[in-house]
Wavefront OBJ file of the C-alpha trace (Angstrom):
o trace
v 86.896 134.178 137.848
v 84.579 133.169 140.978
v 83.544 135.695 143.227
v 86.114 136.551 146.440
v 84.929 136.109 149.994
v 85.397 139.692 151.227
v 87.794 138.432 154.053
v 90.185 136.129 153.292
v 89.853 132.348 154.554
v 93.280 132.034 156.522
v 92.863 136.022 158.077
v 89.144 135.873 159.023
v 90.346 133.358 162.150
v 92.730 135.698 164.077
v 91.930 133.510 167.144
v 93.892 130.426 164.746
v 96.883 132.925 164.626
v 96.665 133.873 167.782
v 96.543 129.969 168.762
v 99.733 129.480 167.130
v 101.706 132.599 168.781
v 100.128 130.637 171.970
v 102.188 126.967 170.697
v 105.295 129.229 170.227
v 104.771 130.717 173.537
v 104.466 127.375 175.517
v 107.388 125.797 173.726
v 109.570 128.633 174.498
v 111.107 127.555 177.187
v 111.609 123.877 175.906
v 114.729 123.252 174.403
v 115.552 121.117 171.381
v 117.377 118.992 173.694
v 114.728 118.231 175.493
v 111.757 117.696 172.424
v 114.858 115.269 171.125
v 114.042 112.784 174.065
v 110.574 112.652 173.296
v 110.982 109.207 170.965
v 107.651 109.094 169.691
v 108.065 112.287 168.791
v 111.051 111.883 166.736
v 109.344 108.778 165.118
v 106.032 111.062 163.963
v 108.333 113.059 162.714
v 110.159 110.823 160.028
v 108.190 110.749 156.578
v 109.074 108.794 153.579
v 107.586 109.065 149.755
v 109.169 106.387 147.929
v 113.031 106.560 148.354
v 112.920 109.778 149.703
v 112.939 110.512 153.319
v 111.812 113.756 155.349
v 112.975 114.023 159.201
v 111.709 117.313 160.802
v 112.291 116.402 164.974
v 114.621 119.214 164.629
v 112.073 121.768 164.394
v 110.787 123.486 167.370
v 107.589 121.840 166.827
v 105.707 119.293 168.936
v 102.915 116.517 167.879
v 100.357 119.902 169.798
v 102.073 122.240 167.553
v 102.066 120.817 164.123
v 98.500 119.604 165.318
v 97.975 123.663 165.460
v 99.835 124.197 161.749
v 97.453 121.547 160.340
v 94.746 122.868 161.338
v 95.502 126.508 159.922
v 96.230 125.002 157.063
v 92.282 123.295 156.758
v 90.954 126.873 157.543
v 93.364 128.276 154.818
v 91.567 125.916 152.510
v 94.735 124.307 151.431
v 93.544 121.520 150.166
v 90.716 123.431 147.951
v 93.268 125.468 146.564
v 95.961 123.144 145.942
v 92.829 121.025 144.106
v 91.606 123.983 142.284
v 94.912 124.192 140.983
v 95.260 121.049 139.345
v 91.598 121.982 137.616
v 92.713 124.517 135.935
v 91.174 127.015 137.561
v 92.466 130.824 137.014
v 94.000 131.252 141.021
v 96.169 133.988 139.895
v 93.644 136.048 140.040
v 95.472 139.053 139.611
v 96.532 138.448 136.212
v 93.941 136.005 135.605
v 95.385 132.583 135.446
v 95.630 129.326 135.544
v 98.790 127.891 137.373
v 99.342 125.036 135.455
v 103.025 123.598 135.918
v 102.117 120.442 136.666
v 100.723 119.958 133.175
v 104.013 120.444 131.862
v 105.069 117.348 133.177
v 101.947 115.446 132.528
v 101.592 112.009 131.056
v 100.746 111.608 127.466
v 97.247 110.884 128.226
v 96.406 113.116 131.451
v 93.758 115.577 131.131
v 94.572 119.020 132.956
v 92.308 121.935 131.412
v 92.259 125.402 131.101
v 89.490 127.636 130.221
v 87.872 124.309 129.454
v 90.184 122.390 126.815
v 93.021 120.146 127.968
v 95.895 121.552 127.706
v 98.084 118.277 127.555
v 98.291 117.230 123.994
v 99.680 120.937 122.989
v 102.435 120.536 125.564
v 103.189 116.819 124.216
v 102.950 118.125 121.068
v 105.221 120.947 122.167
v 107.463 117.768 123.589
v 107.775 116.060 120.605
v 108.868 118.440 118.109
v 111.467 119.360 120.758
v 112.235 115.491 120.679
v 112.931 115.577 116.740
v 114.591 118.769 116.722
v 117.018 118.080 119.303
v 117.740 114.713 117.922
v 118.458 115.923 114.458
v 120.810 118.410 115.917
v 122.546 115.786 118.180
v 122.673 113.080 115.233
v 124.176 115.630 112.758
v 121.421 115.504 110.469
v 120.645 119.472 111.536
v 124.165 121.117 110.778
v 125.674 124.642 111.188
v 125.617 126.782 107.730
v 129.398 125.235 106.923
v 127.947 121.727 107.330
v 129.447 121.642 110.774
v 128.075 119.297 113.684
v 126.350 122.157 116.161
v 127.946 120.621 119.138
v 127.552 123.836 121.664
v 124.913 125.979 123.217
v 124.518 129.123 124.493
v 120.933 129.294 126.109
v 120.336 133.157 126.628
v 117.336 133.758 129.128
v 117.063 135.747 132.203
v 115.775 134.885 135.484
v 113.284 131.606 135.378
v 114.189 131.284 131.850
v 117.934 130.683 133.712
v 118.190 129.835 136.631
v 115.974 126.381 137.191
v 117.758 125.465 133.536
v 121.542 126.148 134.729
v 120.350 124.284 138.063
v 119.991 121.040 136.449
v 122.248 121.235 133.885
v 124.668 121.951 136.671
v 122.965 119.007 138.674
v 123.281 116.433 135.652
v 126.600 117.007 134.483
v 128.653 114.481 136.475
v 125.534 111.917 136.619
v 127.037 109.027 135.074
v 124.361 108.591 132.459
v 123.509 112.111 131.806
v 127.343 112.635 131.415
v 128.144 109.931 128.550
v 124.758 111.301 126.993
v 126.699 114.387 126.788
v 129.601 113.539 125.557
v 131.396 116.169 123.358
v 129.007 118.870 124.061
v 128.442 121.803 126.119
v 126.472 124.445 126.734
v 126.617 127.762 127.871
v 124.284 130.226 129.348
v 123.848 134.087 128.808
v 121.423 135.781 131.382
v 123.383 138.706 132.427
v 123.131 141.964 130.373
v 126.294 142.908 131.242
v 128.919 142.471 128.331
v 131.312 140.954 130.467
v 128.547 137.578 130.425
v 128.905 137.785 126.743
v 132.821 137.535 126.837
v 132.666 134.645 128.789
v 129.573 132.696 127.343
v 131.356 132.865 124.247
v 134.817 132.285 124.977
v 136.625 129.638 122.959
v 133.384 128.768 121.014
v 133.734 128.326 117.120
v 130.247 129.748 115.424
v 130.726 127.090 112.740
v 129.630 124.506 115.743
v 126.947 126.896 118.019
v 123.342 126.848 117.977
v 121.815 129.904 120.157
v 118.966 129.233 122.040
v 116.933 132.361 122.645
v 114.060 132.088 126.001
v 111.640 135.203 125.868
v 108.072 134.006 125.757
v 107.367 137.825 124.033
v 110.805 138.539 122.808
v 110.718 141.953 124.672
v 112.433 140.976 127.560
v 115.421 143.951 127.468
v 117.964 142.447 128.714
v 117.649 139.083 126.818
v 116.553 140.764 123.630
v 120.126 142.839 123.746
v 122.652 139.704 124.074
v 120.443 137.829 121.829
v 121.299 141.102 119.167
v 125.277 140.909 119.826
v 125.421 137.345 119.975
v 123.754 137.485 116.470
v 126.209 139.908 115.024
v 128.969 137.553 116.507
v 127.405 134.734 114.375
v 127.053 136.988 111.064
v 130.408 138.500 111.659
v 132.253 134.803 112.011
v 129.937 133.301 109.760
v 129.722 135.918 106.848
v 126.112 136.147 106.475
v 122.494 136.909 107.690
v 121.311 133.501 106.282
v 123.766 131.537 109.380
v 120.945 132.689 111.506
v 118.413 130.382 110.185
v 120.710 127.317 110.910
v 122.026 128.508 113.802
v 119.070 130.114 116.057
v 116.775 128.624 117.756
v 113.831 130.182 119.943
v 111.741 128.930 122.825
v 109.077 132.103 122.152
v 105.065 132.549 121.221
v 106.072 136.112 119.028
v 106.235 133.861 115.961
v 106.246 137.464 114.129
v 108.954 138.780 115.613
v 111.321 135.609 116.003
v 110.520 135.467 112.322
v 111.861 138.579 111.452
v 114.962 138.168 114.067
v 115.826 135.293 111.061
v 114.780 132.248 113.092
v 113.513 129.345 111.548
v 109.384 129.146 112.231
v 110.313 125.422 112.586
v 112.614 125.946 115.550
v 110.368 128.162 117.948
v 109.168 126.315 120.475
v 106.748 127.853 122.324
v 104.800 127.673 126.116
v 102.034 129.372 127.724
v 101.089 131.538 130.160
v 99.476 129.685 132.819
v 102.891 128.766 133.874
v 105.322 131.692 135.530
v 109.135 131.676 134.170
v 109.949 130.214 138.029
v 108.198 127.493 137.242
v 108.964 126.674 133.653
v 112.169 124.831 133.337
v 109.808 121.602 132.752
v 108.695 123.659 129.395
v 110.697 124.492 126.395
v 112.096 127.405 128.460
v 114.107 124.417 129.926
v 113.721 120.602 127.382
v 115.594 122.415 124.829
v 118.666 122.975 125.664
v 118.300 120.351 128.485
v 117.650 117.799 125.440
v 120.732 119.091 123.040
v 122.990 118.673 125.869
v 121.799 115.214 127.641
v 119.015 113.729 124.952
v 115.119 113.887 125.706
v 115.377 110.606 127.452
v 117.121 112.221 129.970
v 114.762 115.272 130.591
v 111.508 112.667 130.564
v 112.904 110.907 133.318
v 113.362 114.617 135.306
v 109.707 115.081 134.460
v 108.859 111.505 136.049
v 110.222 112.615 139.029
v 108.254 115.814 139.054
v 105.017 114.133 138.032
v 105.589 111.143 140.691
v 105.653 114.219 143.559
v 102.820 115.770 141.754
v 100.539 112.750 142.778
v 101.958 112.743 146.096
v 101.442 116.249 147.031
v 97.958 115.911 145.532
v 96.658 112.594 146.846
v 99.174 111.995 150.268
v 97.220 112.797 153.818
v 98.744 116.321 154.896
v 100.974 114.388 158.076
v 102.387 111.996 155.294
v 102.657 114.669 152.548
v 106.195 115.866 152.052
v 105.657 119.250 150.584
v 102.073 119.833 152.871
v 104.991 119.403 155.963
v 107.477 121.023 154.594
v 105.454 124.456 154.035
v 103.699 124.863 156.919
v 107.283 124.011 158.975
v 108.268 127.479 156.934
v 104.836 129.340 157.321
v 105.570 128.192 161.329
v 109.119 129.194 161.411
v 108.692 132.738 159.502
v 105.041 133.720 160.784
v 104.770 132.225 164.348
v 108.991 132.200 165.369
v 109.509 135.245 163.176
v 112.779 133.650 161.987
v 113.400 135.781 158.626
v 116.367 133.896 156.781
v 115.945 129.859 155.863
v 119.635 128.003 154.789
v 118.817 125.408 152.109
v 122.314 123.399 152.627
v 122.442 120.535 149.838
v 125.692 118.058 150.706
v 126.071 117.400 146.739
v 128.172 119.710 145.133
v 125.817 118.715 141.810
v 123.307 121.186 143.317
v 125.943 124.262 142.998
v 122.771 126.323 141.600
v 120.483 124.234 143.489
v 119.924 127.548 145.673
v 120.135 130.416 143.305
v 117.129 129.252 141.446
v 115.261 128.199 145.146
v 115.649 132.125 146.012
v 114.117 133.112 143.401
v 111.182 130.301 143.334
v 110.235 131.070 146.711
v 111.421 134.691 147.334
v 109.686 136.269 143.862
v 106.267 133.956 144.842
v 106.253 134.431 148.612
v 107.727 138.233 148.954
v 104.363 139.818 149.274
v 102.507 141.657 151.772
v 98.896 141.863 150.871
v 96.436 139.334 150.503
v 94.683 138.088 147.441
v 91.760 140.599 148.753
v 94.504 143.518 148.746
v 94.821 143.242 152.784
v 98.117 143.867 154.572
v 98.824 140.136 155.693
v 98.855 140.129 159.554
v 101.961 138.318 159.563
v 105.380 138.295 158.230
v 105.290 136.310 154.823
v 108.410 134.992 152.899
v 111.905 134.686 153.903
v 115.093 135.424 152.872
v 116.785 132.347 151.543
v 120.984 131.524 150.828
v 123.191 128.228 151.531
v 126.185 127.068 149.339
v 127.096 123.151 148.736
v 127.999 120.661 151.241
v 131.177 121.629 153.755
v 131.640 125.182 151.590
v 129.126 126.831 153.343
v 130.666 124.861 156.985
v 133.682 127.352 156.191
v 131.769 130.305 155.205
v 128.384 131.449 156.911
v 127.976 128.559 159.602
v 129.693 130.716 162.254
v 126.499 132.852 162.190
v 124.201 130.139 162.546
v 125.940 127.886 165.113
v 126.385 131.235 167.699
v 125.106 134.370 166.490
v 121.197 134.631 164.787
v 119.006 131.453 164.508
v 118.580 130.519 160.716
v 115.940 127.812 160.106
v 117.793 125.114 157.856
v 116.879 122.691 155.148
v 119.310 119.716 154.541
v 119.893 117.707 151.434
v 121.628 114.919 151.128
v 122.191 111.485 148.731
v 123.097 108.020 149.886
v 124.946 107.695 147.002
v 127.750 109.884 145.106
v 127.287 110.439 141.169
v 131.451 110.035 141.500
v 132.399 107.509 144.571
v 136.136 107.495 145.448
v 137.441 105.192 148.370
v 141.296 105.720 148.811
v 143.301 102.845 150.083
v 143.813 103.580 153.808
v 141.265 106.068 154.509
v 138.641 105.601 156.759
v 135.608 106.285 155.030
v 134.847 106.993 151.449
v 134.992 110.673 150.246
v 130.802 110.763 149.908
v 131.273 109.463 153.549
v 133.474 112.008 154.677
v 130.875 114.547 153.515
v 128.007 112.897 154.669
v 129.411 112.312 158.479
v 129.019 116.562 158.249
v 125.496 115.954 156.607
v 124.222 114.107 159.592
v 126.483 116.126 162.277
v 125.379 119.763 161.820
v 122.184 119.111 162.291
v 122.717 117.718 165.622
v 125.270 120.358 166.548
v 122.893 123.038 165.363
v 119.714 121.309 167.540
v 121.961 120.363 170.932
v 124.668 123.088 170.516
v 127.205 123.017 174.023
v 126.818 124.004 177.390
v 129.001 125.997 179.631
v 128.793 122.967 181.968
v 130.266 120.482 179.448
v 132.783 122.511 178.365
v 133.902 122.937 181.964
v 133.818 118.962 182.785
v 136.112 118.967 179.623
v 138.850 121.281 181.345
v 138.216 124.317 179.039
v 139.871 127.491 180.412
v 137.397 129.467 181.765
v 138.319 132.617 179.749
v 136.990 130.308 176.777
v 133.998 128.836 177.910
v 131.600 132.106 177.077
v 133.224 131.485 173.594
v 133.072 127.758 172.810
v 129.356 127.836 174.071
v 126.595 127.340 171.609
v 123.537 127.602 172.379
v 121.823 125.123 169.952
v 118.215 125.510 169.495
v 118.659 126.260 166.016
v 115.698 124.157 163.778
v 116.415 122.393 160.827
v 114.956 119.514 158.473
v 116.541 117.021 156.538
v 115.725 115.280 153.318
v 117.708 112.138 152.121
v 117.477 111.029 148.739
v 118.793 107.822 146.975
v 121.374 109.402 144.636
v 121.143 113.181 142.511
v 120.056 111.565 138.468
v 117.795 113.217 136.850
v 114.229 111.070 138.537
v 115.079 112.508 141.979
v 115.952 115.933 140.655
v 112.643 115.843 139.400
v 111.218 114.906 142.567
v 113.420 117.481 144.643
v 112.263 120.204 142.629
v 108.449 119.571 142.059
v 109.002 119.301 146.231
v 110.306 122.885 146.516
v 107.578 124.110 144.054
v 104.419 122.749 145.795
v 106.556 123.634 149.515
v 106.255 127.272 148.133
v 102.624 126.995 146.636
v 101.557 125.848 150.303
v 103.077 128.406 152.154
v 101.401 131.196 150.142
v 97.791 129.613 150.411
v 98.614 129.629 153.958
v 99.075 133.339 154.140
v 96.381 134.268 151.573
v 99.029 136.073 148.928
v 99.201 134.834 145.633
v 102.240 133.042 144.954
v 102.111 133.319 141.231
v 102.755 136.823 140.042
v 105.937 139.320 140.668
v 104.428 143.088 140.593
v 108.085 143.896 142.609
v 109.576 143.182 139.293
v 108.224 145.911 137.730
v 108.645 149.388 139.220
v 112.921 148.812 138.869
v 112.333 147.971 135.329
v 110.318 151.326 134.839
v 112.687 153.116 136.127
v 115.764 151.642 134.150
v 113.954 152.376 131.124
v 113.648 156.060 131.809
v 117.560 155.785 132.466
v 118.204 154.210 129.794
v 116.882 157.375 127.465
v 118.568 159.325 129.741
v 121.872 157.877 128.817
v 121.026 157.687 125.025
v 120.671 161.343 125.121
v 123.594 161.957 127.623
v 125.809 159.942 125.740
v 124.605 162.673 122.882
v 125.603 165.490 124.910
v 122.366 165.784 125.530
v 119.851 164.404 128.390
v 118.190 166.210 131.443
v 118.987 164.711 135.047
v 116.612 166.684 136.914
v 113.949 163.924 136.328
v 115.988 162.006 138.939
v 116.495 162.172 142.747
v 119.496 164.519 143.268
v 121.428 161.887 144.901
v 121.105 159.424 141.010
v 121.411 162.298 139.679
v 125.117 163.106 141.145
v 126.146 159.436 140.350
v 124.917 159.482 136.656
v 127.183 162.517 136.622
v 130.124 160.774 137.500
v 129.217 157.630 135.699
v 129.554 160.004 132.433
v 132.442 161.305 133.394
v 134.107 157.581 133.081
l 1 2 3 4 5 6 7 8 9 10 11 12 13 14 15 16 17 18 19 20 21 22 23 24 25 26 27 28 29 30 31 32 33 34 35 36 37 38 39 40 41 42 43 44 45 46 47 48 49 50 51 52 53 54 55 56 57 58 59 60 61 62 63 64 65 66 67 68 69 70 71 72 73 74 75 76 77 78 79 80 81 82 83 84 85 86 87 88 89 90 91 92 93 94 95 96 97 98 99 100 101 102 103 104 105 106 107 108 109 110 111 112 113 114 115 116 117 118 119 120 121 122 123 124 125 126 127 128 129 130 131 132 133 134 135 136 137 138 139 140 141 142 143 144 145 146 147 148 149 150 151 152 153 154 155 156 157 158 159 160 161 162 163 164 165 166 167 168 169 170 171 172 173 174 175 176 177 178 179 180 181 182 183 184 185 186 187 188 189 190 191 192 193 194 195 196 197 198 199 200 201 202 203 204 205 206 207 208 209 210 211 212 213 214 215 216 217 218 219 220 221 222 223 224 225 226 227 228 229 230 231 232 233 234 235 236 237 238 239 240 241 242 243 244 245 246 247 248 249 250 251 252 253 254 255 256 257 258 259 260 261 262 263 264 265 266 267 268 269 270 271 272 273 274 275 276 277 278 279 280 281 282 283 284 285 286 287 288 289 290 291 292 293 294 295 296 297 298 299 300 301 302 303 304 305 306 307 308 309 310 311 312 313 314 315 316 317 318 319 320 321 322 323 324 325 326 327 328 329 330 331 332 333 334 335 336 337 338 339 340 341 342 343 344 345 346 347 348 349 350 351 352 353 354 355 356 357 358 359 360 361 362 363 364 365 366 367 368 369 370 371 372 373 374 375 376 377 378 379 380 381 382 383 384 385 386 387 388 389 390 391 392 393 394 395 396 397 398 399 400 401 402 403 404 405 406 407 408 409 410 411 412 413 414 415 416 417 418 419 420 421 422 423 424 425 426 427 428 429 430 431 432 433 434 435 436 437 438 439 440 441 442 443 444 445 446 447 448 449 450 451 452 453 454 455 456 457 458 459 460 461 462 463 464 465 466 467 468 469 470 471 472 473 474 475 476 477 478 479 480 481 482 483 484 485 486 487 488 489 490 491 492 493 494 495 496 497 498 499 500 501 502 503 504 505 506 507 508 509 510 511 512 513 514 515 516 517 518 519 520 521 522 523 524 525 526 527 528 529 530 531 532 533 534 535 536 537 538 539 540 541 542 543 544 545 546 547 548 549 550 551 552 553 554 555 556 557 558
């Protein structure tokens, strides 16, 4: 890869840093209340791409401010980076890399290379035998070992071979289109190692009608690798035979050798590459599959749509009118500069009841580092901790906290349009109305809070008023989007994936490996043969801190 500047581009201008602690210093004092008068503000601060629409004059920002946040992000080199990464070039340089998502979504006749060959004809041709393969299985013309119609999944993955897939599977399933698509299917997913995931994923499932869908780009990955082995015996053992496995396994995998010998047709392994992180993969087999045996491929090519649309966007859109350009450096500002260190991502769509689960780990595994790509300690606080549940759930639930106790940046999603409208006779509003009026009220409640004063003009008791008072000044965005199908998913997402990218250029770290994954997993193992052996009567706990060593002891006792 090219030769590193010694210092890196964003932390060889502490003066730019020390600008920006300046902006946060002189809007201190100003309340939201107050930068909410400022029309032309407020009218800067509405961006649209397409159908979707961005309002951030909730932040504590003003036009000075992001003025400030653009600029870091030219000496940051943004805009390099971000192009270097559509080139193909290897910017994860610690493991040598190209970071190559976008490809994945790619039209047909897009060029997008890697170590000098375009990688887009392997992932269409990747595509299309996912196309056949899920089509035979949907038609009936690929049937279960008793001649059965496979008409249920279980997708067994862990982490971004999970979580992004769940999330819009979860999002899709009451879209009107992708729902009759679906029609007398399901699917199931196994991530957890625990047994008890294994109960449930295959609860009231007959093997004559399951296909298994195994995601392990190596097929090492422990955990995965174990429920993949008892959800195989549960197969054999209903099914009577080794041979069910051929008809009944699929594999999204590049270890043709050892898929091969798990049984698996070579036929059915569908595999991906390594320019593209499991947080970022859904758009690959890791995700079409068993996206495409639940709602059809035409389905999952209109999610990629949406993701390639807000590709061009984020690559071609001026950094004031690009969406995910804002939307990072409003986080870099909020977690570096205000040192806020939690961000609420609040969707009003109960469709995007994973929606969050899969954004912690997108942006918490790329952006939870503290050294630079030059192995620095980054000057300032990177990454935040991210949570939020659907629509008025999380009203009842953590809002408390944010409304009068700490200030928690939020992110709010919403749809003009239900996937399910309902309008009772004699109500008001419609239901999606009902839940919207809270979509478009927390925000201001959040920004303007309540003062003592009010409250007093009102005739609260005074014992009260300390207790009904909220101090606003809490920052927040909002995104509106026409309706949650499977374009605008595609959009949402590819929005949150380039918001992260910018945030780590920003800061210098690269946002495309996960060395924190590792040491836990080192240490598990060596547990592991601790437990084979104890289990044995065997096994020496001295290798472990007294403390684990104490629990293990009573864990054996159970």
């Amino acid at each position: 890869c090219a030769q590193r500047s010694p210092v890196p581009l964003a932390m060889s201008a502490p003066a730019l840093w020390t600008d920006m602690f300046a902006e946060a210093d002189r809007l201190k004092g100003t309340h939201l209340r107050a930068l909410l008068e400022d029309q032309a503000r407020n009218d800067a601060m509405f961006v649209t791409f397409g159908d979707v629409f961005l309002d951030y004059s909730r932040q504590r920002v003003d036009a000075a401010a992001m003025e400030k946040l653009f600029a870091l992000a030219e000496q940051a080199d943004v805009d390099g980076k971000r192009r270097k990464m559509y080139e193909g070039a290897k910017i994860n340089e610690t493991e040598g890399r190209s970071v190559l998502h976008v490809a994945l979504r790619a039209a047909r006749d897009a060029v997008i290379n890697s170590d000098g060959a375009n990688v887009v004809p392997e992932v269409w041709g990747v595509l299309d035998s996912m196309k056949a393969f899920s089509e035979k299985v949907r038609s009936g013309v690929w049937t279960g070992q008793t001649g059965k119609k496979l008409t249920d999944v279980v997708a067994i993955g862990i982490g971004g071979s999970y979580l992004g897939v769940e999330f819009v599977y979860e999002a899709l399933r009451t879209d009107p289109d992708a729902a009759k698509a679906a029609e007398g299917r399901r699917v199931r997913f196994l991530a957890n190692v625990d047994p008890i995931d294994v109960k449930r994923a295959l609860e009231g499932l007959n093997a004559e009608t399951t296909l298994v869908v195994i995601v392990s780009k190596t097929f090492t990955t422990a955990e995965t690798m174990l429920n993949a082995r008892t959800v195989k015996e549960w197969l054999i053992k209903e099914l009577g035979s080794p041979d069910c496995i051929a008809k009944h396994v699929a594999a999204c995998s590049t270890a043709l050798d050892k898929t091969a010998a798990f049984g698996i047709d070579p036929a059915n392994v569908f595999g991906f590459w390594d320019w593209v992180g499991g947080r970022f993969s859904c758009w690959s087999a890791v995700g079409v599959l068993a996206l495409s045996l639940q709602y059809g491929f035409d389905t999952v090519m209109r999610f990629h749509e949406g993701g390639r649309d807000m590709d061009k966007h984020f690559l071609t859109a001026p950094a004031r009118e690009n969406l995910p350009m804002i939307m990072g450096l409003l986080s870099v500002w909020n977690v570096s500069v205000l040192k806020h260190e939690g961000c609420a991502v609040l969707p009003y769509c109960q469709a995007l009841t994973r929606f969050v689960a899969h954004i912690q780990q997108l942006d918490m595994e790329s952006n939870g580092k503290r050294v630079t790509m030059a192995g620095a300690e980054v000057p300032v606080g990177t990454g935040a901790i991210y949570f939020g549940e659907p629509g008025t759930n999380g009203q009842h639930s953590f809002y408390q906290l944010m409304h009068q106790g700490r200030v928690i940046p939020a992110e709010f999603i919403g749809f003009s349009t239900s996937q399910n409208p309902v309008e009772l006779p004699g109500e008001p509003v419609s239901n999606h109305d009902e839940l919207m009026s809270n979509f478009f009220a927390q925000p201001d409640a959040l920004a303007l809070g309540k003062t003592a004063e009010e409250l007093q003009k009102e005739g609260t008791p005074e014992s009260l008023v300390s207790h009904k008072t909220f101090p606003g000044d809490r920052p927040s965005l909002s995104l509106l989007l026409p309706v949650c199908n499977a374009y605008y998913l595609g959009q949402l997402l590819a929005l949150y994936e380039h918001r992260t990218a910018v945030q780590g250029w920003v800061w210098d770290i690269n946002s495309f490996d996960q060395w924190g994954v590792q040491l836990g997993k080192v240490l598990a193992t060596q547990v592991r043969g601790f437990l084979a052996d104890a289990r044995k009567k065997a096994g020496d706990d001295s290798q472990f801190l007294a403390p684990t060593a104490r629990l293990l002891r009573k864990y054996l006792e159970s």
